[in-house]
Structures are given as structure tokens and as C-alpha cells.
FISEBA-681389 format. One record per residue (C-alpha): x, y, z; residue in one letter. Coordinates in steps of 0.05 Angstrom, whole numbers. Each point is the difference from the previous one (the first is absolute). Example, Ala and Ser with C-alpha at 12.3 -4.5 7.8 and 13.67 -1.06 7.14 Angstrom:
BEGIN
<rec><px>246</px><py>-90</py><pz>156</pz><rest>A</rest></rec>
<rec><px>27</px><py>69</py><pz>-13</pz><rest>S</rest></rec>
***
This chain:
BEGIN
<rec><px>0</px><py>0</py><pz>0</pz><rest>X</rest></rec>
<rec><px>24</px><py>72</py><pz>-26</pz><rest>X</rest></rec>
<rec><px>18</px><py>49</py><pz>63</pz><rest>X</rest></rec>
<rec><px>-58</px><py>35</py><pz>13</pz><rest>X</rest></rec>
<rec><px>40</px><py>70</py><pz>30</pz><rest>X</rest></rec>
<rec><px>-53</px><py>8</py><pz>44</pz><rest>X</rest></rec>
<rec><px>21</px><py>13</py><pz>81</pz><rest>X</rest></rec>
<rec><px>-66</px><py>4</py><pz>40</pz><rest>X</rest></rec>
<rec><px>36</px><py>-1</py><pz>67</pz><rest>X</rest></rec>
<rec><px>-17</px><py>74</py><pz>16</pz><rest>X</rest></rec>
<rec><px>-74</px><py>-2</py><pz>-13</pz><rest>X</rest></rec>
<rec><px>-44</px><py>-25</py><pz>63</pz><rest>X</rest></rec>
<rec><px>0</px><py>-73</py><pz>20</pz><rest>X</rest></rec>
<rec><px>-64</px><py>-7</py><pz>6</pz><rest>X</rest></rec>
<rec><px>-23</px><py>-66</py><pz>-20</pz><rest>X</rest></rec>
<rec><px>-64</px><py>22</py><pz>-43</pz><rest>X</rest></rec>
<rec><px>40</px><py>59</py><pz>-30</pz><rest>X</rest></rec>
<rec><px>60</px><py>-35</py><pz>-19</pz><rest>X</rest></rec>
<rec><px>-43</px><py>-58</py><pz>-31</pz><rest>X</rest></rec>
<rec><px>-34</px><py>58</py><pz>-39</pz><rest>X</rest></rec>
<rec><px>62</px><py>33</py><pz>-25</pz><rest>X</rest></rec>
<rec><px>38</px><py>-66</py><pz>-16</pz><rest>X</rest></rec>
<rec><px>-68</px><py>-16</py><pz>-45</pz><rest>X</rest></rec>
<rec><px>5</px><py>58</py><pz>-37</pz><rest>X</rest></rec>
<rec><px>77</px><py>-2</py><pz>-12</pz><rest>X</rest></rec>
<rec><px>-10</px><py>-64</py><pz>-29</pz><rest>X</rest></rec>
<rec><px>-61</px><py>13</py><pz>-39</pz><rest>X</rest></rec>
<rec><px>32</px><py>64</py><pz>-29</pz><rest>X</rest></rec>
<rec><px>64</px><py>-52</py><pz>-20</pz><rest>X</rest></rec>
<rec><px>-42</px><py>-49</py><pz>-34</pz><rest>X</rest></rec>
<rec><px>-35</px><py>62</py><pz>-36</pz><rest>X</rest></rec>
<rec><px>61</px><py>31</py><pz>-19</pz><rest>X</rest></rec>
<rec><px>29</px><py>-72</py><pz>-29</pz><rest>X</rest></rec>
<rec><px>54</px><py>-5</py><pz>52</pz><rest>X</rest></rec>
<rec><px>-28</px><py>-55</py><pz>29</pz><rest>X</rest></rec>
<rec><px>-6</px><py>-39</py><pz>-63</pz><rest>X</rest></rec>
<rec><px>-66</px><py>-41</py><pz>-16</pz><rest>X</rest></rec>
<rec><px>21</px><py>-70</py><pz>7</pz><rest>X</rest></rec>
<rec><px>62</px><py>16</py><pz>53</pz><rest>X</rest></rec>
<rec><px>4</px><py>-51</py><pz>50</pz><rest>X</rest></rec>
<rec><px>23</px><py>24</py><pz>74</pz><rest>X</rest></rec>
<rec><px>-3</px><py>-19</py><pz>77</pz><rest>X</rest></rec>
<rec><px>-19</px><py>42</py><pz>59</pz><rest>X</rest></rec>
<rec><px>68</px><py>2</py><pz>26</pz><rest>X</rest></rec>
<rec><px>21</px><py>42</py><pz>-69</pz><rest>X</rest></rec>
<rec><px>-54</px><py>51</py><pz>-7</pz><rest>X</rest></rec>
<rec><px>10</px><py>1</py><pz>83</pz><rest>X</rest></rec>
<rec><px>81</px><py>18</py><pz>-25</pz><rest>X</rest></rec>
<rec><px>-21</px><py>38</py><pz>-52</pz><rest>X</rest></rec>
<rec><px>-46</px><py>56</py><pz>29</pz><rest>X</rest></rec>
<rec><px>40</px><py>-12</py><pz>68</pz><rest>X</rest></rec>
<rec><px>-53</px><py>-18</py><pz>49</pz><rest>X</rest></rec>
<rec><px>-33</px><py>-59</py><pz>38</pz><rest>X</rest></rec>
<rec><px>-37</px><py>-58</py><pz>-40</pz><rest>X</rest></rec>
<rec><px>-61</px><py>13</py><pz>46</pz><rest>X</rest></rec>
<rec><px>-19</px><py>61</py><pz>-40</pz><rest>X</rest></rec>
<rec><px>29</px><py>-40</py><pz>-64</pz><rest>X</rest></rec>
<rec><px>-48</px><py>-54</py><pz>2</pz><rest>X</rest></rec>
<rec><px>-59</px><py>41</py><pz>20</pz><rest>X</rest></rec>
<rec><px>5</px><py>46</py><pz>-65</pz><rest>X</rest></rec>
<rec><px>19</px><py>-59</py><pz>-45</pz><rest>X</rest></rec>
<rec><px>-74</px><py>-34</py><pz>31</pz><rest>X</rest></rec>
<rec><px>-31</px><py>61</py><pz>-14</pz><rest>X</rest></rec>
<rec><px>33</px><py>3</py><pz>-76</pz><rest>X</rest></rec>
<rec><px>-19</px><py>-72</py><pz>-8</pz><rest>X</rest></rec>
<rec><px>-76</px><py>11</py><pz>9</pz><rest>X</rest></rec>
<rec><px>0</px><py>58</py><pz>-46</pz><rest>X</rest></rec>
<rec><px>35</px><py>-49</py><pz>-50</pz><rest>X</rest></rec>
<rec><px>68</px><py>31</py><pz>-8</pz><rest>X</rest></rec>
<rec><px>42</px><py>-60</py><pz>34</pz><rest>X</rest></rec>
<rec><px>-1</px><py>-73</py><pz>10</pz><rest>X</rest></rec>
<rec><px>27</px><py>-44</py><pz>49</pz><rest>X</rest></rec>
<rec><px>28</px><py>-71</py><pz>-1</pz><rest>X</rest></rec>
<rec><px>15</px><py>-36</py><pz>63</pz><rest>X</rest></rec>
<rec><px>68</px><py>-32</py><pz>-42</pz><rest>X</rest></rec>
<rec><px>12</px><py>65</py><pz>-40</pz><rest>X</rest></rec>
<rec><px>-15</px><py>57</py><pz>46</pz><rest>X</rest></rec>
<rec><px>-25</px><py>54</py><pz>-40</pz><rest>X</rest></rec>
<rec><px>-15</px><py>24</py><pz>-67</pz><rest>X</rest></rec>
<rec><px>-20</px><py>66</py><pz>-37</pz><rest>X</rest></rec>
<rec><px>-57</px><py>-22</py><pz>-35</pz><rest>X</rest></rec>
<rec><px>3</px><py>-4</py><pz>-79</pz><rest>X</rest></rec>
<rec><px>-34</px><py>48</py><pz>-37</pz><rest>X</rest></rec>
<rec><px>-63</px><py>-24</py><pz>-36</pz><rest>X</rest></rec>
<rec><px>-20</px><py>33</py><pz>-63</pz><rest>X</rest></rec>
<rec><px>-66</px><py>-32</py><pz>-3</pz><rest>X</rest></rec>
<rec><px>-20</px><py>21</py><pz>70</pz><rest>X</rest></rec>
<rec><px>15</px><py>76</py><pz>-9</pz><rest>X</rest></rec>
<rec><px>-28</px><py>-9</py><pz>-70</pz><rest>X</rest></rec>
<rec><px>-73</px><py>-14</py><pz>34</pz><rest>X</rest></rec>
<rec><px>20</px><py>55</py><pz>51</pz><rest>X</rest></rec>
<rec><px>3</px><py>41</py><pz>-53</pz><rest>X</rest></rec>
<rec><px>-64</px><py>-27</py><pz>-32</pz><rest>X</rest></rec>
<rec><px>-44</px><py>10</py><pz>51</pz><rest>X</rest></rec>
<rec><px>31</px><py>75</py><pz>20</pz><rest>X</rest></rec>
<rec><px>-21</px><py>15</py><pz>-71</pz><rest>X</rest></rec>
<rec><px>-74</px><py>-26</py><pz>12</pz><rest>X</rest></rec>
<rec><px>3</px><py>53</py><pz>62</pz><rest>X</rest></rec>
<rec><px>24</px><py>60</py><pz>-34</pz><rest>X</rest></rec>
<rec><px>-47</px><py>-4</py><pz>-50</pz><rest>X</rest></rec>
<rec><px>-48</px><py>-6</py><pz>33</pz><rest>X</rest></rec>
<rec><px>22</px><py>57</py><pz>44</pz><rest>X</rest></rec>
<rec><px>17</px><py>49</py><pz>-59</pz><rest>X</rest></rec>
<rec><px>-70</px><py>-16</py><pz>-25</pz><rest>X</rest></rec>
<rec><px>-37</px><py>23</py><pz>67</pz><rest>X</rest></rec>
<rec><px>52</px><py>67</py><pz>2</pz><rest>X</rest></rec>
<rec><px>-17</px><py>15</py><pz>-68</pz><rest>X</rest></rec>
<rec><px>-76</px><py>10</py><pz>27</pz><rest>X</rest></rec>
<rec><px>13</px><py>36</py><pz>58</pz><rest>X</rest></rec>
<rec><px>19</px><py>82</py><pz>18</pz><rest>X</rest></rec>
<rec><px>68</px><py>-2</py><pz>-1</pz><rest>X</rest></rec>
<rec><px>2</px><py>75</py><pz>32</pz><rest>X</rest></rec>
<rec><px>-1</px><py>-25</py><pz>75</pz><rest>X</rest></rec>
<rec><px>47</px><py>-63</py><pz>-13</pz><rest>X</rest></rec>
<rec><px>58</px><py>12</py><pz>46</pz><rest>X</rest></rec>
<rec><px>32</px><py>-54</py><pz>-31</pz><rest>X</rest></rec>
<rec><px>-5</px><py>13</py><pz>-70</pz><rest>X</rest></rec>
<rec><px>23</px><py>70</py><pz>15</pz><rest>X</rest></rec>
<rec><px>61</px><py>-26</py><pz>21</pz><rest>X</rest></rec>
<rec><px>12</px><py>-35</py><pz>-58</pz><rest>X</rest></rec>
<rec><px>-2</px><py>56</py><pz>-35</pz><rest>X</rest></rec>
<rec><px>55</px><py>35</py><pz>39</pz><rest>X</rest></rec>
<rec><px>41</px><py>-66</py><pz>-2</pz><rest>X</rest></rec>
<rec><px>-2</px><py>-13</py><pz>-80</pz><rest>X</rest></rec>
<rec><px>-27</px><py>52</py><pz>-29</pz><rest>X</rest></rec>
<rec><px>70</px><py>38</py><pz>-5</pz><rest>X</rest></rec>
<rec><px>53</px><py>12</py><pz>-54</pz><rest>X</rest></rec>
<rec><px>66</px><py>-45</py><pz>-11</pz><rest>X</rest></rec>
<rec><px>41</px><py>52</py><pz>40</pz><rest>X</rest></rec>
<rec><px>-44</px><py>-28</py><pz>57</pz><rest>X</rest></rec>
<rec><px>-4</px><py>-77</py><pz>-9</pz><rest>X</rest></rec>
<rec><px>34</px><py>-43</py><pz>58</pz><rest>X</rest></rec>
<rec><px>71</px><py>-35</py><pz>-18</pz><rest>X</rest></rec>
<rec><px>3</px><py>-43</py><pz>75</pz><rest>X</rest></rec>
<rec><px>-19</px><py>-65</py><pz>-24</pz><rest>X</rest></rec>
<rec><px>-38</px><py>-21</py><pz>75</pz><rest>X</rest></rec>
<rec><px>-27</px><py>66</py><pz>11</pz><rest>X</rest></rec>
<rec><px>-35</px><py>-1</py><pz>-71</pz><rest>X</rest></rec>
<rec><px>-24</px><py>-72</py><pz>-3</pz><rest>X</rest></rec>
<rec><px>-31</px><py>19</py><pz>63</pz><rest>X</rest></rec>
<rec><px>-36</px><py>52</py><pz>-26</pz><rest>X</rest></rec>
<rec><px>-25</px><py>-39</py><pz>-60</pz><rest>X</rest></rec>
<rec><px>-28</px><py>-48</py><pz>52</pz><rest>X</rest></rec>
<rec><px>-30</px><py>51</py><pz>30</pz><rest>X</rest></rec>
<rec><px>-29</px><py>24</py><pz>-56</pz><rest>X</rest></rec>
<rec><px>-30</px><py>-64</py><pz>-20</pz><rest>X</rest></rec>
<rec><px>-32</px><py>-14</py><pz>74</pz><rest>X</rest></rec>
<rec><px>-23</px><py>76</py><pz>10</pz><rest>X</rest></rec>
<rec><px>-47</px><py>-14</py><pz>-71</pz><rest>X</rest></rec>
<rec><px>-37</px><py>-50</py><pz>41</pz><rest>X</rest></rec>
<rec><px>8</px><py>32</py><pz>63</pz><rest>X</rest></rec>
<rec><px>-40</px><py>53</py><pz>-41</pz><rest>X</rest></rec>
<rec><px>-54</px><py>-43</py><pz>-33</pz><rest>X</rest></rec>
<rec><px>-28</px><py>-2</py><pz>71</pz><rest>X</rest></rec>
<rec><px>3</px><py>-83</py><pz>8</pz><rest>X</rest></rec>
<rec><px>33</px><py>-4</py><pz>65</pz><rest>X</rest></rec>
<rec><px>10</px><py>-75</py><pz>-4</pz><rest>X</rest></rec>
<rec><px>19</px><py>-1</py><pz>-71</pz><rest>X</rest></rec>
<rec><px>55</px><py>50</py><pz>17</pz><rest>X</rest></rec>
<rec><px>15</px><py>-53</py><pz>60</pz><rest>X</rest></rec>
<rec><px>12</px><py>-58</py><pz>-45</pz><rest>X</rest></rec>
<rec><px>38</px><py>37</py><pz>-54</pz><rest>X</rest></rec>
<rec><px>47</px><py>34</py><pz>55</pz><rest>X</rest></rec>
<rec><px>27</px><py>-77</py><pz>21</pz><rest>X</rest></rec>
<rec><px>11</px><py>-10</py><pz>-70</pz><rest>X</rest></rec>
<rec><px>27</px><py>55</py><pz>-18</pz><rest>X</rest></rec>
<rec><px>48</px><py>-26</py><pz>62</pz><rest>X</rest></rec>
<rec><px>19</px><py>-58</py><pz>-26</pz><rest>X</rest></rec>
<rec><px>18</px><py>23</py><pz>-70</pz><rest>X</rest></rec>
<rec><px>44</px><py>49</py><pz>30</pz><rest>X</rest></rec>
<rec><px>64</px><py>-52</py><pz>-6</pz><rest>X</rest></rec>
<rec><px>6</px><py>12</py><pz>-70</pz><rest>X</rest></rec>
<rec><px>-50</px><py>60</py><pz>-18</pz><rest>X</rest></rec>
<rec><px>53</px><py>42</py><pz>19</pz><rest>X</rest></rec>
<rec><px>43</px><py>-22</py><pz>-47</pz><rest>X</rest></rec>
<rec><px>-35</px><py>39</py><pz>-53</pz><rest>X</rest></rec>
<rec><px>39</px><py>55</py><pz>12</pz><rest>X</rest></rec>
<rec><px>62</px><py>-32</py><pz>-3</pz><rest>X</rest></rec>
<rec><px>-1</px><py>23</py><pz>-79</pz><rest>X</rest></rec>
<rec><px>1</px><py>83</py><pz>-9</pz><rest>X</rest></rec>
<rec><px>-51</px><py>-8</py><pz>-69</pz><rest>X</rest></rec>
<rec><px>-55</px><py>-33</py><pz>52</pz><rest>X</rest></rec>
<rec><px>11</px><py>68</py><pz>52</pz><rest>X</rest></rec>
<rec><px>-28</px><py>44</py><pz>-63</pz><rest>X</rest></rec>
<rec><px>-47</px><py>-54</py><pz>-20</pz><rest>X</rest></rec>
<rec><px>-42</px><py>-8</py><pz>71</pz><rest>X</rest></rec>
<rec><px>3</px><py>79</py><pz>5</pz><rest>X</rest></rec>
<rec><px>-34</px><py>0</py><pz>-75</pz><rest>X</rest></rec>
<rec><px>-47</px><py>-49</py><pz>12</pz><rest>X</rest></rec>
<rec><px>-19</px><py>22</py><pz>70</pz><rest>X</rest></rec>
<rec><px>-17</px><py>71</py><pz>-23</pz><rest>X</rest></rec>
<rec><px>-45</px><py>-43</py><pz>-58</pz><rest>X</rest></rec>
<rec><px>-42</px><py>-39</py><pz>36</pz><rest>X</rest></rec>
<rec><px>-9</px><py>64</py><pz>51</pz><rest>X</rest></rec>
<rec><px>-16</px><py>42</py><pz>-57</pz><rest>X</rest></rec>
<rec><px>-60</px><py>-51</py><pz>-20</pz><rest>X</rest></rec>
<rec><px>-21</px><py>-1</py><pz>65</pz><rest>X</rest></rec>
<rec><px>-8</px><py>71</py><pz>8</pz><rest>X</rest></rec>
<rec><px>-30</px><py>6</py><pz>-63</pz><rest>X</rest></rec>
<rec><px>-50</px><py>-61</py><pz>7</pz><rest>X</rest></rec>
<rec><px>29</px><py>-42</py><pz>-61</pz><rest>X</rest></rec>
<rec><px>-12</px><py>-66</py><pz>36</pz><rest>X</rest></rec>
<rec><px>5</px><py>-47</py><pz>-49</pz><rest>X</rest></rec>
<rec><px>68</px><py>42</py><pz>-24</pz><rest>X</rest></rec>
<rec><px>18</px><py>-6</py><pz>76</pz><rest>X</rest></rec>
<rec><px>-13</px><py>-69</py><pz>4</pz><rest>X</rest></rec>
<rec><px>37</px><py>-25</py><pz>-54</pz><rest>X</rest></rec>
<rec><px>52</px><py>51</py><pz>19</pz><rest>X</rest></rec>
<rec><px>17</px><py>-30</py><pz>74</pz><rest>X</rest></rec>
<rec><px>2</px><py>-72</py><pz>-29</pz><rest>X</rest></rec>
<rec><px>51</px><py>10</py><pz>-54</pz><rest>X</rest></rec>
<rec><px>41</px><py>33</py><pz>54</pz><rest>X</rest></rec>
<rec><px>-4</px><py>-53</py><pz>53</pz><rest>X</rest></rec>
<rec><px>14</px><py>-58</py><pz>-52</pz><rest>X</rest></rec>
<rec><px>57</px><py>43</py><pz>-23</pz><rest>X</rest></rec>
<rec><px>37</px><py>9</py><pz>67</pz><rest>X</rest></rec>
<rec><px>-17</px><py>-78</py><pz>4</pz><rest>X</rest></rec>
<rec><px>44</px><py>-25</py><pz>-54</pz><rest>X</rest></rec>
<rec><px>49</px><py>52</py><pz>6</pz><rest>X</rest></rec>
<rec><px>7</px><py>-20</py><pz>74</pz><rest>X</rest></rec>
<rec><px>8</px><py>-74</py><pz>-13</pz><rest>X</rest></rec>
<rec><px>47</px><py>18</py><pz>-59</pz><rest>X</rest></rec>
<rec><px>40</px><py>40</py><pz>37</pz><rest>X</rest></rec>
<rec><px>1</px><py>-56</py><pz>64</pz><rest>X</rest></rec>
<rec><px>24</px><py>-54</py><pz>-44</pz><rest>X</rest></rec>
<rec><px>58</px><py>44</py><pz>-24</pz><rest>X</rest></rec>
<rec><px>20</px><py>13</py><pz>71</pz><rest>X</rest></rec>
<rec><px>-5</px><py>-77</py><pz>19</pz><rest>X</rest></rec>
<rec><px>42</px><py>-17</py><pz>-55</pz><rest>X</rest></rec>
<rec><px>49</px><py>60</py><pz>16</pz><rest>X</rest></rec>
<rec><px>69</px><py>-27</py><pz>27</pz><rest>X</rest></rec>
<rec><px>5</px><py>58</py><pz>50</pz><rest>X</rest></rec>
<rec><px>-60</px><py>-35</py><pz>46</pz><rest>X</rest></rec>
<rec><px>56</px><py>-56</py><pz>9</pz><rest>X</rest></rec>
***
């Protein structure tokens, strides 16, 4: 296992807090490919690697097993899980099925007293001069701006279900930014689908947030295979 460079000696011992930070050190590794899908490790390394106890180690790495980033083998210790294009292809599917639907519903309503859509605006309506380069800090936003659509359509528990997926994509949706052509893209296509909205062009909206969710689909598994077979993972 790669040295993580991570020293959480200074931050409090507490047993529930350390748990929580060591969950989302790893979780942000595995995210960030340096924890490698298909990496095979114990305790006692990720314990030497992030320099603390493997109390707090195994509690996170239960808590990434349920959510279905790890595995663990009582011969083999533990394993990053491999990624599996077909189950983030029906991730995508159905997240498609909800912004549709959403879009559809926004396209009906008064968009003057939508906090959220107003923010939007601010966000993506801008010029080029203005468009993020921090690769985390914009695929975070275009999350955002996916979940704040249905957020806006008013469907509390559709925008429930579509922020866990939206979760669980997050391992390799933020690779779409990896490339500098899909930064302009997403800008373009956001301000698109916004402009239909705000002009009630559903169908044109429609069709507008579909193209742009299959197309950050293949260029995301595209762009994860590259990495995979890159030597510099190795």
C-alpha cells in the first residue's frame, strides 16, 4: 500500500471523531485513485499509512464496506473494490429518469421565487474569464448543479434518492474534469439547458439534460479506463 502522508496524531482522539476522519481520508483516496480499485491491503498498513490505531481503521473500512467501496476476505484482508461499469451505467440510467422528470415539472413552474435556480444563474451563467479551473471544487459544483434541479422541482424524496446516487457516482464523475475541452463543455451545456428552462422549451430542455448526462458518462468511463491502464497508478 502507497504512503498515505497523512499524520492525524494532532487532531482529537476521540474515538467517534477519529473513526469519522479516518473514513473520509480514505474515501477521498479511493476517489482520488490513490487507493487503487482492486488494491489489496491489511489493517496494520492503512493503520501505518495514515499513522493511527486500527480501532478507528476497521471502523471506517466497515463503514466503506456497506456503502460498497471495499471488501473484505478473512485470507486476503482487504480490497478496494473494482469498479463496475455496468453498475454506474444504471446509476446513471435511473438519474436520467429523475432529471427529466424534474426539468419537466421546473419548466411549468414560476421560476422568479426559485432560490435555487437563481443560484444557478449566478454559478453558470458567467463568461470564460469566470469558469472554475480546480478540478474538485468544479465537479462539485456540477453536482450541485444537477441535485439543486431536483431540489427545485419540489420532490423532496426524489431529490433524496438522486442525492445517494449522485454519491456514489462521485468515484469517477469527477473525473470529467480531468480533460480542459469537458471544463468549457459542462459550462456550455449548463447555461443550455438553463436557458430552456427559463424560457419553457421543455421538450428542448429535456432532450438537452440527457445528451449531457450520457455525454459526461462515456467520457467518464473513457477517461477511467485510460487511467487504469496508465503505468503511473503502479
Amino acid at each position: 500500500m502507497k504512503e498515505a502522508n497523512i499524520n492525524i496524531n494532532n487532531t482529537s482522539k476521540g474515538s467517534d471523531n477519529l473513526s469519522e476522519l479516518v473514513y473520509q481520508r480514505i474515501k477521498n483516496d479511493i476517489f482520488d485513485f490513490k487507493l487503487m480499485p482492486g488494491e489489496r491491503f491489511t489493517e496494520s498498513e492503512v493503520a501505518k499509512a495514515y499513522d493511527v490505531s486500527r480501532t478507528p481503521i476497521r471502523q471506517a473500512l466497515y463503514r466503506l464496506q456497506q456503502e460498497g467501496y471495499v471488501d473484505v476476505s478473512f485470507r486476503s484482508g482487504w480490497q478496494i473494490r473494482p469498479l463496475n461499469f455496468r453498475y454506474y451505467e444504471e446509476l446513471y440510467d435511473v438519474r436520467i429518469v429523475l432529471e427529466k422528470d424534474s426539468i419537466r415539472k421546473l419548466c411549468q413552474m414560476d421560476h422568479h421565487n426559485s432560490v435555487e435556480l437563481s443560484v444557478l444563474k449566478d454559478l453558470w451563467l458567467v463568461q470564460p474569464s469566470e469558469y472554475l479551473k480546480d478540478i474538485k471544487q468544479l465537479s462539485q459544483q456540477d453536482e450541485d448543479f444537477h441535485c439543486a434541479l431536483v431540489r427545485a422541482s419540489g420532490n423532496n424524496e426524489m431529490a433524496r434518492i438522486h442525492r445517494d446516487l449522485s454519491e456514489r457516482i462521485r468515484i469517477i464523475r469527477r473525473l470529467d474534469f480531468s480533460k480542459d475541452y469537458r471544463v468549457e463543455a459542462t459550462y456550455q451545456e449548463h447555461q443550455k439547458i438553463l436557458g430552456f428552462i427559463f424560457d419553457r422549451h421543455t421538450e428542448q430542455a429535456i432532450n438537452a439534460i440527457e445528451a449531457h448526462i450520457m455525454q459526461s458518462r462515456d467520457e467518464v468511463k473513457k477517461i477511467t479506463l485510460q487511467m487504469l491502464d496508465s503505468s503511473q497508478f503502479y
